[in-house]
HTML snippet that shows the backbone in 3Dmol.js (N, CA, C, O; Angstrom):
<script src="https://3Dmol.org/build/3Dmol-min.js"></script>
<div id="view" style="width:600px;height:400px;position:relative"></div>
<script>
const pdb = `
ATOM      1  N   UNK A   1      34.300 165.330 117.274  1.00  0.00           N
ATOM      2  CA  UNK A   1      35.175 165.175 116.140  1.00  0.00           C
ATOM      3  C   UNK A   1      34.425 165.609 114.881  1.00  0.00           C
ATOM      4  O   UNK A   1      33.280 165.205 114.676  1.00  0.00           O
ATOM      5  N   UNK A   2      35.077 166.450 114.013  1.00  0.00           N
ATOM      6  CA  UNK A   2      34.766 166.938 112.961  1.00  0.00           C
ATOM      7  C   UNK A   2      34.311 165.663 111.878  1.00  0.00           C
ATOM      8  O   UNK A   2      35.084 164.708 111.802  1.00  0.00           O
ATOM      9  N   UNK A   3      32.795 165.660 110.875  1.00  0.00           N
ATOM     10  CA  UNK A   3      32.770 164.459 109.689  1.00  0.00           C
ATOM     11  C   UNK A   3      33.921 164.971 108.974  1.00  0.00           C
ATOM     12  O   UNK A   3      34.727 164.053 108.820  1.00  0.00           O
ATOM     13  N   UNK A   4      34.358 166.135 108.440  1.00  0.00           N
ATOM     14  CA  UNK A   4      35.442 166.469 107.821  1.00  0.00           C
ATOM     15  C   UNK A   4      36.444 167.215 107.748  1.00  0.00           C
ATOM     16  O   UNK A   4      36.107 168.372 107.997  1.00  0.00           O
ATOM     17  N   UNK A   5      37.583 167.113 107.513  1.00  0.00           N
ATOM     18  CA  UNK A   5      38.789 167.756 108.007  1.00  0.00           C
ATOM     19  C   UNK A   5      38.819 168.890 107.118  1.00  0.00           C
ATOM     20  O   UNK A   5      38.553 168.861 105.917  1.00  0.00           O
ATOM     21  N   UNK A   6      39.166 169.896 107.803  1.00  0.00           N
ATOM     22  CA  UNK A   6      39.448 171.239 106.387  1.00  0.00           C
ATOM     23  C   UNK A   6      40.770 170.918 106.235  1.00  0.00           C
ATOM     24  O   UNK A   6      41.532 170.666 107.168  1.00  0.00           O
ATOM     25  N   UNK A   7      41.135 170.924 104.730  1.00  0.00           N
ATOM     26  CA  UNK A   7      42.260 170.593 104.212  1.00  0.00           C
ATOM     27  C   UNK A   7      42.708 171.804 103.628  1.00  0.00           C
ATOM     28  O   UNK A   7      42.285 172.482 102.692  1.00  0.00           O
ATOM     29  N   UNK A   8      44.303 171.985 104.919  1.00  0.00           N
ATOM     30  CA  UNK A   8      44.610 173.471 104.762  1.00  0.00           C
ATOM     31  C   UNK A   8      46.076 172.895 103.254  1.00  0.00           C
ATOM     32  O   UNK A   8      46.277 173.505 102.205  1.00  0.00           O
ATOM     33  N   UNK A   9      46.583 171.994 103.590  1.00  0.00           N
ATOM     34  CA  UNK A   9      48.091 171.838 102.410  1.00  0.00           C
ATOM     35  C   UNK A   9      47.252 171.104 101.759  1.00  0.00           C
ATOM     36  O   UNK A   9      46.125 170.656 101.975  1.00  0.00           O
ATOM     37  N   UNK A  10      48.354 171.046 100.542  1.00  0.00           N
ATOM     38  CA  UNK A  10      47.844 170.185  99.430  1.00  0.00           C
ATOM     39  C   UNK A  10      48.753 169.465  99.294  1.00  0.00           C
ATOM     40  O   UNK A  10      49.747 169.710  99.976  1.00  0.00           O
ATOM     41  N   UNK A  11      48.777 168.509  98.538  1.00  0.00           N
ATOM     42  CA  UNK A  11      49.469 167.306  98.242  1.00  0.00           C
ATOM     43  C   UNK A  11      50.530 167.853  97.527  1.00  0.00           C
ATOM     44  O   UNK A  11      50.366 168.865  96.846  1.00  0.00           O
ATOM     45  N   UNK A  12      51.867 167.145  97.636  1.00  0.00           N
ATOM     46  CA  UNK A  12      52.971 168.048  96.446  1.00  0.00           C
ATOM     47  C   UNK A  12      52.487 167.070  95.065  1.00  0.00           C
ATOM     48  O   UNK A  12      52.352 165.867  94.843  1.00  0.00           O
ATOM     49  N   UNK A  13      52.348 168.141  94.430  1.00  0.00           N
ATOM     50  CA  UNK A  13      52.337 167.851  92.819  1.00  0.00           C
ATOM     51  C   UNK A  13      51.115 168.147  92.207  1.00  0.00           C
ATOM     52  O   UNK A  13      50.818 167.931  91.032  1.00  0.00           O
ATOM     53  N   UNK A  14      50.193 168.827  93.372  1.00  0.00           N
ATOM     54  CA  UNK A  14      48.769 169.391  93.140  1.00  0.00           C
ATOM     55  C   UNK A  14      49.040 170.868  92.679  1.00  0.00           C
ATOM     56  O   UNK A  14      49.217 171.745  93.524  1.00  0.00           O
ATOM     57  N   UNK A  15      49.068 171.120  91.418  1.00  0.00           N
ATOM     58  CA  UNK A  15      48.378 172.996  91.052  1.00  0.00           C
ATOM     59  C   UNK A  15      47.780 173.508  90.858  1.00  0.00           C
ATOM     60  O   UNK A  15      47.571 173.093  89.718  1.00  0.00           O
ATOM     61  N   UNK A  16      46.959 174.446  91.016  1.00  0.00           N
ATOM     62  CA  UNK A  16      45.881 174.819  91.149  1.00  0.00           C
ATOM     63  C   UNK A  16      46.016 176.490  90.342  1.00  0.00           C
ATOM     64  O   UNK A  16      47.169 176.914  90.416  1.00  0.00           O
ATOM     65  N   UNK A  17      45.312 177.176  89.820  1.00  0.00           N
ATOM     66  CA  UNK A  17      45.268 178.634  89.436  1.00  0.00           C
ATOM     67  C   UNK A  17      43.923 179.533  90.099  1.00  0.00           C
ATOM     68  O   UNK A  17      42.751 179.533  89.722  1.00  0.00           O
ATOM     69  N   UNK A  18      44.520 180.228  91.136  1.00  0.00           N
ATOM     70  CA  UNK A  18      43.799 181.244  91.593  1.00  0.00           C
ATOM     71  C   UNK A  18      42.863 182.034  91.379  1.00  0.00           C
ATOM     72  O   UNK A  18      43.417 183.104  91.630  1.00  0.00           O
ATOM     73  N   UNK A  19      41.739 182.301  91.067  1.00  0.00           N
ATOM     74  CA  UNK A  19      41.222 183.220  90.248  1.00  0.00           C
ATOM     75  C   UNK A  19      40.798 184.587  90.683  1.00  0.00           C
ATOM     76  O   UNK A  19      40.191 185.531  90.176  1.00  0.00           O
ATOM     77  N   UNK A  20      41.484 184.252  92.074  1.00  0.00           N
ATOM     78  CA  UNK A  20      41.116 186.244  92.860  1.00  0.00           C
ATOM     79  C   UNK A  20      42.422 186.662  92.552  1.00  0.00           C
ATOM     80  O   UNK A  20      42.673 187.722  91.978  1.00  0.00           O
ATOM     81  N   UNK A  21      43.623 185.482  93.092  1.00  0.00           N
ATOM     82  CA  UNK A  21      45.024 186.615  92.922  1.00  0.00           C
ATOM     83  C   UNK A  21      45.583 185.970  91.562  1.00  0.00           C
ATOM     84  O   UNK A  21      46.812 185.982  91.507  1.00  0.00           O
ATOM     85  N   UNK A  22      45.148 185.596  90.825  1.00  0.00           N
ATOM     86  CA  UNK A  22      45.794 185.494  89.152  1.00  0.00           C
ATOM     87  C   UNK A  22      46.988 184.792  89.337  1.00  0.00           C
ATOM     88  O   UNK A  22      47.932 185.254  88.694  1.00  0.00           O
ATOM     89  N   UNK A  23      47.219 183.832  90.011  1.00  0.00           N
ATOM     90  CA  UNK A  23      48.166 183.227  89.885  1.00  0.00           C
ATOM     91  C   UNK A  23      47.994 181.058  90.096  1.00  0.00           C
ATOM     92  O   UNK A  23      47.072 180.244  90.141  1.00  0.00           O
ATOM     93  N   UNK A  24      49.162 181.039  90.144  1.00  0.00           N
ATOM     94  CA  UNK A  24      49.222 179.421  90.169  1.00  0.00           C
ATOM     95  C   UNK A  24      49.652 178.808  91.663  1.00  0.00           C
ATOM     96  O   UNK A  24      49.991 179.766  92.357  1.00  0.00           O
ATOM     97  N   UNK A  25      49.731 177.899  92.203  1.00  0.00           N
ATOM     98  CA  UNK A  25      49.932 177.844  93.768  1.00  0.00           C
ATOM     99  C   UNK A  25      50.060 176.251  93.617  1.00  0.00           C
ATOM    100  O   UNK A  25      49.364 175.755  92.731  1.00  0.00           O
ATOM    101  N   UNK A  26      51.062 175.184  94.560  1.00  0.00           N
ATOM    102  CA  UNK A  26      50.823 174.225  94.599  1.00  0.00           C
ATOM    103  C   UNK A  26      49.828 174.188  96.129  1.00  0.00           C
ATOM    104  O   UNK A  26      49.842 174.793  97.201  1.00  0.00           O
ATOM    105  N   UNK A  27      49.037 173.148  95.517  1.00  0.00           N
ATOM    106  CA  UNK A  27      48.303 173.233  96.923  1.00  0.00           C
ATOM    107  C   UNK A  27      47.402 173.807  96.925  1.00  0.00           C
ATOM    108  O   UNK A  27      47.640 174.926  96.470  1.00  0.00           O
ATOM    109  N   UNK A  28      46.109 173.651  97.279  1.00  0.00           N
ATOM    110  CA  UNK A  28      45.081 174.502  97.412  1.00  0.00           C
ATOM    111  C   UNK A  28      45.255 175.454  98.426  1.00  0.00           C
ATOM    112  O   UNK A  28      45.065 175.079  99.584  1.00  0.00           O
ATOM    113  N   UNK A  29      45.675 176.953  98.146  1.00  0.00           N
ATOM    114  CA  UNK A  29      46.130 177.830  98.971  1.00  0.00           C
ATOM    115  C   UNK A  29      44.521 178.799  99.269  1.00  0.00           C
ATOM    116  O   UNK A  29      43.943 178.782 100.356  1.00  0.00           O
ATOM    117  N   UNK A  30      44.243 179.245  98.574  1.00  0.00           N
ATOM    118  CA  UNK A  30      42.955 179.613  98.205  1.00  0.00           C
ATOM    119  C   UNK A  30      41.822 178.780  98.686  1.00  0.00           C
ATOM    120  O   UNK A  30      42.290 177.692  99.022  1.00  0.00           O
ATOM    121  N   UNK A  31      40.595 178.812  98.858  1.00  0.00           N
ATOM    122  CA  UNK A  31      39.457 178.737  98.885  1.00  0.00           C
ATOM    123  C   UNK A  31      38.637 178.261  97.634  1.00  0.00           C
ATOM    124  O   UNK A  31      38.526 179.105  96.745  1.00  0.00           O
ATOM    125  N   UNK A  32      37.957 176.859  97.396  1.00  0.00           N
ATOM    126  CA  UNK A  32      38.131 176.100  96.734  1.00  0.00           C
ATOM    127  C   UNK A  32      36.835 177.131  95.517  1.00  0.00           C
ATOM    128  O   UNK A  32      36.692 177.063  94.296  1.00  0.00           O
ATOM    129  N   UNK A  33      36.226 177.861  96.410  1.00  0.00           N
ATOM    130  CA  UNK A  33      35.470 178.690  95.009  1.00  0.00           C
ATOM    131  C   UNK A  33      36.338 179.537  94.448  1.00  0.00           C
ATOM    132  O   UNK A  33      35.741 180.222  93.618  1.00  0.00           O
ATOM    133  N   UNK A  34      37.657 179.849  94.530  1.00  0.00           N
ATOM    134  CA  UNK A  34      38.771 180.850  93.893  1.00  0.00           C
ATOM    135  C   UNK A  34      39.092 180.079  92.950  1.00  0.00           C
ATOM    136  O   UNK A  34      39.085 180.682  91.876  1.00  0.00           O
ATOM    137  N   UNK A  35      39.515 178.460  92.825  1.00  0.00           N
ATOM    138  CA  UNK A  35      40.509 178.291  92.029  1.00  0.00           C
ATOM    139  C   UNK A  35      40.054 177.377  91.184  1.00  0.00           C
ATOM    140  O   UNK A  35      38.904 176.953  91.287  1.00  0.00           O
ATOM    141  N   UNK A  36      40.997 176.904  90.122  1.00  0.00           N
ATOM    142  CA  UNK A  36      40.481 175.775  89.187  1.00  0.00           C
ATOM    143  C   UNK A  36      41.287 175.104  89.159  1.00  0.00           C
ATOM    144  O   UNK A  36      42.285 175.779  88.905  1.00  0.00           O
ATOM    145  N   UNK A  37      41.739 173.336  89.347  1.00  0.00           N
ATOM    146  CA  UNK A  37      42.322 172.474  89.464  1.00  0.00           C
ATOM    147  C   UNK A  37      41.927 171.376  90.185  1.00  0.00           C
ATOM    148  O   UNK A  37      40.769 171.569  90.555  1.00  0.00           O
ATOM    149  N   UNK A  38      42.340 170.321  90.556  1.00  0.00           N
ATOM    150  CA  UNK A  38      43.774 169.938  90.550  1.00  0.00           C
ATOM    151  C   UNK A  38      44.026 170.352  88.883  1.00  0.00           C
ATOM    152  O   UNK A  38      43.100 170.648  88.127  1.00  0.00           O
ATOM    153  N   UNK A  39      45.490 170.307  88.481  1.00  0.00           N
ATOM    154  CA  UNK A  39      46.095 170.481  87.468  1.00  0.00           C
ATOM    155  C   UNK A  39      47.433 169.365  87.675  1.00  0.00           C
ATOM    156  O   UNK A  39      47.994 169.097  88.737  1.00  0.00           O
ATOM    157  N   UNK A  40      47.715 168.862  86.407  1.00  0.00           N
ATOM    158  CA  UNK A  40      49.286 167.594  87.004  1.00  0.00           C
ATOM    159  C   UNK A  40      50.573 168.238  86.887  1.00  0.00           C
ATOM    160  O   UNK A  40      51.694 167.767  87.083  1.00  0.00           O
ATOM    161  N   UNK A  41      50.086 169.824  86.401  1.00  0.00           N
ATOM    162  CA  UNK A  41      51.361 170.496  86.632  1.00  0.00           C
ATOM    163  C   UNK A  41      51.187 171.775  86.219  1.00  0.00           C
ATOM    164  O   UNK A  41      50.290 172.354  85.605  1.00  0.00           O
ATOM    165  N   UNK A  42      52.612 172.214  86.853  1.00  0.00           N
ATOM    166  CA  UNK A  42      52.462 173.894  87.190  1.00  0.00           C
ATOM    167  C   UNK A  42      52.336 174.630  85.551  1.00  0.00           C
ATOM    168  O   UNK A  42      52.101 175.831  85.694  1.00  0.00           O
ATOM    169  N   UNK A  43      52.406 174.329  84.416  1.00  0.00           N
ATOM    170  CA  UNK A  43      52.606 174.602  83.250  1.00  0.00           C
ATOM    171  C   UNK A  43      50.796 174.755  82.896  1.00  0.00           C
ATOM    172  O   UNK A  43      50.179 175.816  82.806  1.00  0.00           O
ATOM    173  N   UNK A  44      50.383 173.721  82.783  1.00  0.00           N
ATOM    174  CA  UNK A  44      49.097 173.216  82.804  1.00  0.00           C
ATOM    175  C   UNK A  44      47.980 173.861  83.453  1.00  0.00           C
ATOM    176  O   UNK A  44      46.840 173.875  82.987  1.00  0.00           O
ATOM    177  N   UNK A  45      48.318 174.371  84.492  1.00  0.00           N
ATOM    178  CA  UNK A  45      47.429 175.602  85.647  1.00  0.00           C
ATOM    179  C   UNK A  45      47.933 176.720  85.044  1.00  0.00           C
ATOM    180  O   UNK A  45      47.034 177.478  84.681  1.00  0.00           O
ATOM    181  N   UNK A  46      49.079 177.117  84.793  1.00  0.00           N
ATOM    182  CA  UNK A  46      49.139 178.461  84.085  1.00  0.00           C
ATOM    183  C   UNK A  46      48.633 178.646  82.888  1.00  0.00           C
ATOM    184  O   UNK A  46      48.502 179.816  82.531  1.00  0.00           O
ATOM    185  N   UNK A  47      48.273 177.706  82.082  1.00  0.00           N
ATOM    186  CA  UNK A  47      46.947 177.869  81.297  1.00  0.00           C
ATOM    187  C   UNK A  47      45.569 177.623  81.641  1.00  0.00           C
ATOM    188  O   UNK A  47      44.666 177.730  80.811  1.00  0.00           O
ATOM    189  N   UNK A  48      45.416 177.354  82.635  1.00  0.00           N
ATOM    190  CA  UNK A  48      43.749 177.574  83.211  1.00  0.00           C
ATOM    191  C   UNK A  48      43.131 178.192  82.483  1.00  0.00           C
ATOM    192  O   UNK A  48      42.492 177.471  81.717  1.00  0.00           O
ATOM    193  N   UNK A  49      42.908 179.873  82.234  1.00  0.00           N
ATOM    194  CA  UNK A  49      41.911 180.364  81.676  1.00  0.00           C
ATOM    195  C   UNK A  49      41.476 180.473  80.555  1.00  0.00           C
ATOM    196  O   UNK A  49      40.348 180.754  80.150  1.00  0.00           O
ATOM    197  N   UNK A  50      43.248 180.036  79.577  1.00  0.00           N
ATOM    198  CA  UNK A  50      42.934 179.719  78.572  1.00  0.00           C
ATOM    199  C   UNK A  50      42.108 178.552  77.911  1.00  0.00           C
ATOM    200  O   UNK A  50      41.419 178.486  76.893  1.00  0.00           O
ATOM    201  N   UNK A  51      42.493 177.555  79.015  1.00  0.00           N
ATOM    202  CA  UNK A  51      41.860 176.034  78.383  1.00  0.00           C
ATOM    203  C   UNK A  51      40.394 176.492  78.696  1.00  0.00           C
ATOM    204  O   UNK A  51      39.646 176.092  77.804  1.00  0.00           O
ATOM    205  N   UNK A  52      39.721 177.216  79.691  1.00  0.00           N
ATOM    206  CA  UNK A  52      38.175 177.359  80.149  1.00  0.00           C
ATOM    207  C   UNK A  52      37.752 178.272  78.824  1.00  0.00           C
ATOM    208  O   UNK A  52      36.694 177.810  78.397  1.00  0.00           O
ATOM    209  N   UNK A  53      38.157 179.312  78.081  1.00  0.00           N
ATOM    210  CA  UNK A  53      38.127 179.925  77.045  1.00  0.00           C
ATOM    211  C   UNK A  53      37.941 178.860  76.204  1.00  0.00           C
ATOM    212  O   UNK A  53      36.780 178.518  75.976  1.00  0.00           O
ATOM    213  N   UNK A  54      38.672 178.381  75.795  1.00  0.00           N
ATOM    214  CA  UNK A  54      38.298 176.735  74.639  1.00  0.00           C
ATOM    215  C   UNK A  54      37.795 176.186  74.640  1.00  0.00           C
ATOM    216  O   UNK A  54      37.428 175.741  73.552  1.00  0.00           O
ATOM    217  N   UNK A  55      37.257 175.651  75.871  1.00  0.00           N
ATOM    218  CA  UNK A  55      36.109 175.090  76.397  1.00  0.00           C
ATOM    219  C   UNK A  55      34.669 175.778  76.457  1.00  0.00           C
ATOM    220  O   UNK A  55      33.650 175.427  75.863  1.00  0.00           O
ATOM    221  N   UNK A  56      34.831 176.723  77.228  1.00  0.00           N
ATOM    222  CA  UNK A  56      33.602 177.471  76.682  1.00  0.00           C
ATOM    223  C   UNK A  56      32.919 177.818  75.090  1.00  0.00           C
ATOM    224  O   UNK A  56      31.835 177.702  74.519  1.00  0.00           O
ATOM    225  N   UNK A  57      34.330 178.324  74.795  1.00  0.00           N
ATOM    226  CA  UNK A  57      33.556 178.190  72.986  1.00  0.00           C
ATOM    227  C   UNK A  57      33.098 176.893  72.176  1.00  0.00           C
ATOM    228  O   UNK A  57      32.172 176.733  71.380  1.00  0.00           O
ATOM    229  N   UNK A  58      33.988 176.101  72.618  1.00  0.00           N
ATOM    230  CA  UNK A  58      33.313 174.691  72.047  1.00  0.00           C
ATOM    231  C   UNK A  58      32.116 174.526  72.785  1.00  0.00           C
ATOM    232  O   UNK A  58      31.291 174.150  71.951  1.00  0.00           O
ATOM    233  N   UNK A  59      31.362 174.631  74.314  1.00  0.00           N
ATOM    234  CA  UNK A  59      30.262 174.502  74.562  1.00  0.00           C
ATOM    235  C   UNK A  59      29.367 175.267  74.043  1.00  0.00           C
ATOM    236  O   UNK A  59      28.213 174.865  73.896  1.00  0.00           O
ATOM    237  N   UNK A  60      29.740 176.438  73.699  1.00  0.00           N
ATOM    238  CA  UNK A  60      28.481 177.747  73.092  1.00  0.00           C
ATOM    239  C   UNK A  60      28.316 177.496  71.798  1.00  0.00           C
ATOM    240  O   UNK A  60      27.295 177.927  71.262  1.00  0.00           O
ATOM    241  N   UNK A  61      29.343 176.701  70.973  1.00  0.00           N
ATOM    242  CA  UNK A  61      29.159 176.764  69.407  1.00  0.00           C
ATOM    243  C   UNK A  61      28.763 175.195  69.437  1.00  0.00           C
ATOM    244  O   UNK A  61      28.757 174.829  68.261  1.00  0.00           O
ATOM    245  N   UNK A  62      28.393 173.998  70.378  1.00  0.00           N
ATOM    246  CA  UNK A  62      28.304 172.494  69.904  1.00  0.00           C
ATOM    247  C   UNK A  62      26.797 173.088  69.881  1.00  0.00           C
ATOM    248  O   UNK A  62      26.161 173.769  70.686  1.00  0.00           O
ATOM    249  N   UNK A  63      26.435 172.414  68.331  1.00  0.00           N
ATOM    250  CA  UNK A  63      25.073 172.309  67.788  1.00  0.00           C
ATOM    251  C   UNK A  63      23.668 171.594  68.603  1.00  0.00           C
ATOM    252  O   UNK A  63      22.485 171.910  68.471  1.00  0.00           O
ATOM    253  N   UNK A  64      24.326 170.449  69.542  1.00  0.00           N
ATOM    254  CA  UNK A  64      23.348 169.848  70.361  1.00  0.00           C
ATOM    255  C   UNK A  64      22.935 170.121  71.505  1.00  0.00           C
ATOM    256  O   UNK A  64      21.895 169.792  72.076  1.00  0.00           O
ATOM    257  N   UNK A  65      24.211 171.046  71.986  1.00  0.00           N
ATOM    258  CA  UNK A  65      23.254 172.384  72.771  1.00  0.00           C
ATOM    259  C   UNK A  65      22.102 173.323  73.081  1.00  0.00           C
ATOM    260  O   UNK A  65      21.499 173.842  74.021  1.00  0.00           O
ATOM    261  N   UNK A  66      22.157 173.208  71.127  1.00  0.00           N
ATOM    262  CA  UNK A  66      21.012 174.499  70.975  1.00  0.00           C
ATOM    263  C   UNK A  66      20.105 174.173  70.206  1.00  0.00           C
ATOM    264  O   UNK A  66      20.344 173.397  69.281  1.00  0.00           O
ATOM    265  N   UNK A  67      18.934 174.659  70.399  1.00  0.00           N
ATOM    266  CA  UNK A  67      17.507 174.179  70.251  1.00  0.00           C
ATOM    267  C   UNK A  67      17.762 174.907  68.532  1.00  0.00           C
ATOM    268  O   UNK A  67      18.516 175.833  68.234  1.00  0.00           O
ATOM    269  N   UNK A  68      16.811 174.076  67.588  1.00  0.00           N
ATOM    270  CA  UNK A  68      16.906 174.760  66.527  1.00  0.00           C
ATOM    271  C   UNK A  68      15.907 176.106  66.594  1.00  0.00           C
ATOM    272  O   UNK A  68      16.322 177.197  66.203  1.00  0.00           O
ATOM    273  N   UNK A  69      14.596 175.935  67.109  1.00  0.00           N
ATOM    274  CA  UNK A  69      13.508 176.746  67.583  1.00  0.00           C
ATOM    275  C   UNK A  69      14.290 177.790  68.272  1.00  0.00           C
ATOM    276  O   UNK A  69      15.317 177.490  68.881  1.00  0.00           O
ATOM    277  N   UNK A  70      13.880 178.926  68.210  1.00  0.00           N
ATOM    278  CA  UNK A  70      14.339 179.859  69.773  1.00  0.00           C
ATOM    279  C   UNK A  70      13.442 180.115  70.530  1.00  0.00           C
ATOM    280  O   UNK A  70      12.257 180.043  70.207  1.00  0.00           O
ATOM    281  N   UNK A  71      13.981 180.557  71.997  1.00  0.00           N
ATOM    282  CA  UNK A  71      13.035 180.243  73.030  1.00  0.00           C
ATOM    283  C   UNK A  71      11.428 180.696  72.709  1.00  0.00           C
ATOM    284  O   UNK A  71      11.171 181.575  71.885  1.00  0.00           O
ATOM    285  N   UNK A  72      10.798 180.258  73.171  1.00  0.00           N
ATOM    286  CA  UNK A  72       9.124 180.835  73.218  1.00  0.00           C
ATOM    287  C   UNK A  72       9.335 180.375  71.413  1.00  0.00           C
ATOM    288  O   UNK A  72       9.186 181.407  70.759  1.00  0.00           O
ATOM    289  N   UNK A  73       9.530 179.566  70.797  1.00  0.00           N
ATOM    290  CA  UNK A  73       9.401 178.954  69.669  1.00  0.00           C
ATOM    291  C   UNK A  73       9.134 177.393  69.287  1.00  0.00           C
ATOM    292  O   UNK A  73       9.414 176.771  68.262  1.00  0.00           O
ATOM    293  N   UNK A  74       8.580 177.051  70.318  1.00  0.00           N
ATOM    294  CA  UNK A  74       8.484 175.568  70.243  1.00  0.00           C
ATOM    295  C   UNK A  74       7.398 175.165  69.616  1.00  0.00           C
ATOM    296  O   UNK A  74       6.296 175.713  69.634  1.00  0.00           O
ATOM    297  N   UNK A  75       7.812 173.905  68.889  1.00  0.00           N
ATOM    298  CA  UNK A  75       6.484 173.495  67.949  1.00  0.00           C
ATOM    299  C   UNK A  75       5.533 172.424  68.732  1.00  0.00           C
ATOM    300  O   UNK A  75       6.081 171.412  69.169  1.00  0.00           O
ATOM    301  N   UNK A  76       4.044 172.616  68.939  1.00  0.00           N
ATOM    302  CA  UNK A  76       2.955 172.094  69.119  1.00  0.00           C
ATOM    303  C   UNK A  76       3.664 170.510  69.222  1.00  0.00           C
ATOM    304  O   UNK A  76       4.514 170.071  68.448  1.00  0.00           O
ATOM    305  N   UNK A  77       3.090 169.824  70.350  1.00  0.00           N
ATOM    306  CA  UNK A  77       2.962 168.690  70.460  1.00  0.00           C
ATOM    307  C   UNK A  77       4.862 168.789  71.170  1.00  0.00           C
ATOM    308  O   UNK A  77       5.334 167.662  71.014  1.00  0.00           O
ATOM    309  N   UNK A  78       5.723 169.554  71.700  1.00  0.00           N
ATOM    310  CA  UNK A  78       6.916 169.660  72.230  1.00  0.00           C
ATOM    311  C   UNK A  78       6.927 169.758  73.664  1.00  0.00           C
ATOM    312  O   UNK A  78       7.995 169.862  74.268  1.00  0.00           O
TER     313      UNK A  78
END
`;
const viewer = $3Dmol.createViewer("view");
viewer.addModel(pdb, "pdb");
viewer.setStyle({}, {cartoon: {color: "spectrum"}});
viewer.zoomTo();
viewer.render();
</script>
């Protein structure tokens, strides 16, 4: 007996957005490195890449991210 079941359906009300075939799917149809979700709805997954876009820029521009020094700039005793 398998420790884990491959889970071919998804639950109804699960959406997910594809990122090989550009689309939205209930259910993990795809291969879980393709897609991004769960999502609580099909509206919500069809903005996937946008919300990761927003997200990403808020991670690249939050100040506590980034070292004030740049790399190979660190001060003695760091």
């Amino acid at each position: 007996m398998a420790l884990f079941k491959k889970r071919t359906v998804g639950k109804p009300g699960e959406w997910y957005y594809c990122l090989e075939h550009k689309k939205v799917e209930e259910g993990p149809e795809c291969p879980a490195k393709n897609r991004f979700g769960p999502y609580a709805g099909r509206e919500e997954a069809a903005h996937a890449m946008e919300s990761a876009k927003e997200r990403n820029l808020e991670w690249d521009t939050d100040p506590r991210w980034h070292d004030k020094a740049g790399k190979g700039d660190e001060e003695p005793g760091d």
